[in-house]
C-alpha positions in Angstrom: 0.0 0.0 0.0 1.1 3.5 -1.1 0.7 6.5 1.2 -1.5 9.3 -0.5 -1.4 12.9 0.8 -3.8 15.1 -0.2 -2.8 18.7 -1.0 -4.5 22.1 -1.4 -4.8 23.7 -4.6 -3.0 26.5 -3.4 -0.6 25.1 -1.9 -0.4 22.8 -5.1 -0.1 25.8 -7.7 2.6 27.5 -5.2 4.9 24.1 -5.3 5.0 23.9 -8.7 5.5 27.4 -9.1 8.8 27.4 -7.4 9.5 24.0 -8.9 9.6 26.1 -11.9 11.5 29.0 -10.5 13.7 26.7 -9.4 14.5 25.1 -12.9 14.7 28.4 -14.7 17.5 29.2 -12.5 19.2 26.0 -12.8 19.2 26.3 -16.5 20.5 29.8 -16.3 23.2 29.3 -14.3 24.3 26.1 -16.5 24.3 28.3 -19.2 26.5 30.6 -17.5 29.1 28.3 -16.4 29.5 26.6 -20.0 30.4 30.3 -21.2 32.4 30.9 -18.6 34.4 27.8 -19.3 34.7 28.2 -23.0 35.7 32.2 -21.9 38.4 30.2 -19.3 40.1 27.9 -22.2 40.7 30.8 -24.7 44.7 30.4 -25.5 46.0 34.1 -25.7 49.0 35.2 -27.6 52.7 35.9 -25.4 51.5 39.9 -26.2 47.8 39.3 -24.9 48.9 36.9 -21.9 52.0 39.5 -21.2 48.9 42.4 -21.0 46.2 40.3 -19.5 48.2 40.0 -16.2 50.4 42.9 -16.3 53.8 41.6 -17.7 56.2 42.4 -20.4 56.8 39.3 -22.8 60.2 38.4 -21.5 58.9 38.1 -17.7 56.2 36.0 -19.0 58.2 33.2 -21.0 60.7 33.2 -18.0 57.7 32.5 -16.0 56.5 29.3 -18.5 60.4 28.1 -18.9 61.0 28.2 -14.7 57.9 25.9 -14.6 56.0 29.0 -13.0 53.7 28.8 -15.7 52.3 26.1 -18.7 52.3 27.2 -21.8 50.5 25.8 -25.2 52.6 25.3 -28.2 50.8 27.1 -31.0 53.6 26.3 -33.5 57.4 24.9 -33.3 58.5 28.4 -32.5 55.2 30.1 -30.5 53.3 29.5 -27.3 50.0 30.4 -26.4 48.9 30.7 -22.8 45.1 29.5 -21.6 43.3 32.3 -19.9 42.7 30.5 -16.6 46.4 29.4 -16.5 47.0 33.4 -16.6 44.4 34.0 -13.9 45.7 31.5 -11.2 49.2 32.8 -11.7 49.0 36.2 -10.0 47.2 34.2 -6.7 49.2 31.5 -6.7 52.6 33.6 -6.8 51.2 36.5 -4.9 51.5 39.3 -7.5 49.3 42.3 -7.9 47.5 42.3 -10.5 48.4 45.3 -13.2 45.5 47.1 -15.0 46.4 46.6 -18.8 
């Protein structure tokens, strides 16, 4: 035997109302991260990378050959550098981060 409960119509209507809510915002906030995430993996040039966390070139591909930071080869001479890489660097190594 299977419990029943009987609810009111009000209290029915309110349920599914947030129910809904509830899923709206779920599906928003999925959406979100998957941009996010695609905005995360971008692979910036040494110039953009150099700029996006304040930089010059040479201090940056010091950084990738000490091991500081990984790098993406983009051709047999060029690397690229993923944006999230470039945003954990300045926490992890305690740097201020320089408006570009």
């Amino acid at each position: 035997m299977q419990p029943a409960y009987i609810v009111p119509a009000a209290e029915w209507d309110s349920l599914t109302a947030r129910l809904a809510r509830l899923e709206a915002a779920e599906t928003a906030r999925l959406a979100t991260t998957a941009e996010d995430d695609a905005h995360a993996n971008e692979v910036l040039t040494v110039r953009q990378a150099a700029a996006h966390i304040g930089l010059t070139p040479e201090q940056l591909r010091r950084a990738r050959r000490a091991g500081k930071l990984q790098g993406v080869r983009l051709n047999e001479k060029d690397f690229g550098y993923r944006r999230r890489d470039l945003d954990a660097y300045p926490r992890r190594y305690h740097r201020a981060t320089q408006a570009a």
